[in-house]
C-alpha positions as CSV (number, residue, x, y, z in Angstrom):
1,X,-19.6,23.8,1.1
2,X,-18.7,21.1,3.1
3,X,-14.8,21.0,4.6
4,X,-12.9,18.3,6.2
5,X,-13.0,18.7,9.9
6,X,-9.1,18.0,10.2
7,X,-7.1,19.5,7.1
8,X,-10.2,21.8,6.2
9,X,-9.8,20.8,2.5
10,X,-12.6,20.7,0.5
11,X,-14.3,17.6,0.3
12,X,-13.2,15.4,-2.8
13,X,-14.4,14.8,-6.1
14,X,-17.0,12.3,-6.2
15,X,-16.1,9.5,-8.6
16,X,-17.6,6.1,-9.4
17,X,-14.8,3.9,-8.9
18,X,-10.8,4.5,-7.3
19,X,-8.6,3.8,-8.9
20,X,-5.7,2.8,-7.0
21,X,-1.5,3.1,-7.4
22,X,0.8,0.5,-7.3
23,X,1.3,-1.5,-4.1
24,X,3.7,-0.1,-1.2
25,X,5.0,-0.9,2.4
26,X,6.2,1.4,5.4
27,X,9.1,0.0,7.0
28,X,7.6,-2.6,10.3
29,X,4.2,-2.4,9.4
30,X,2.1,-5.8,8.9
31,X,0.7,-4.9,6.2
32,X,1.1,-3.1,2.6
33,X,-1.2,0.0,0.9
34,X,-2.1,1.6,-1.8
35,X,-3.6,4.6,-2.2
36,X,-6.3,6.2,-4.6
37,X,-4.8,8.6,-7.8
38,X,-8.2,10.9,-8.1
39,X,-7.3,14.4,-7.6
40,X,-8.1,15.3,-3.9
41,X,-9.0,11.6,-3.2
42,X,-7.3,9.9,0.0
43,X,-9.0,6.8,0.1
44,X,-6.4,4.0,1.3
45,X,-6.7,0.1,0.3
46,X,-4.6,-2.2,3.0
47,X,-4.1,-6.1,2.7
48,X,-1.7,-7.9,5.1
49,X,1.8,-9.5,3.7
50,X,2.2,-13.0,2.1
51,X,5.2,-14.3,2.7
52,X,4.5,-16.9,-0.5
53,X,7.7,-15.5,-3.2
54,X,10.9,-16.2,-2.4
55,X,14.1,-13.7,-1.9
56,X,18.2,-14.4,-2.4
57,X,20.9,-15.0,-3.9
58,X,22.1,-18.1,-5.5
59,X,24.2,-19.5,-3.0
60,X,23.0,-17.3,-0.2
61,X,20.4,-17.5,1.9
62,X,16.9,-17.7,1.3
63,X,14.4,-15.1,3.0
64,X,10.2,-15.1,2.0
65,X,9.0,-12.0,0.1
66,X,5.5,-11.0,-0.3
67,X,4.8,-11.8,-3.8
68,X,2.4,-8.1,-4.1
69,X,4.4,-5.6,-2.9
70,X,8.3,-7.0,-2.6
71,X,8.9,-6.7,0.9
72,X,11.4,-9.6,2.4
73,X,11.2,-10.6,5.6
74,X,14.5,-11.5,7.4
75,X,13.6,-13.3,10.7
């Protein structure tokens, strides 16, 4: 059997297609991720932000929000 050469796990499951979570972001990062729900499967998908949705209050201030995975950008 074949092992992963850094956790030593056991190589995944093959499967014909991922199928992937919902979108999420790490704090400063560029960009967002999701990642693959097959058991033992830690393939990653990445896209950079949009900044095309729009975040505030009604009165407030406006900030742009990146209409896949929600994160608002205040600079």
């Amino acid at each position: 059997e074949s092992h992963c050469i850094l956790c030593f796990r056991e190589n995944p499951v093959t499967y014909d297609d991922h199928e992937y979570g919902e979108w999420k972001y790490v704090g400063f990062t560029s960009y967002h991720y999701r990642t693959c729900t097959h058991i033992n499967c830690f393939v990653e998908d990445q896209e950079t932000h949009n900044r095309d949705g729009v975040f505030g209050e009604v009165g407030g201030p406006y900030y742009p929000q990146c209409t896949v995975c929600g994160k608002v950008f205040y600079d």
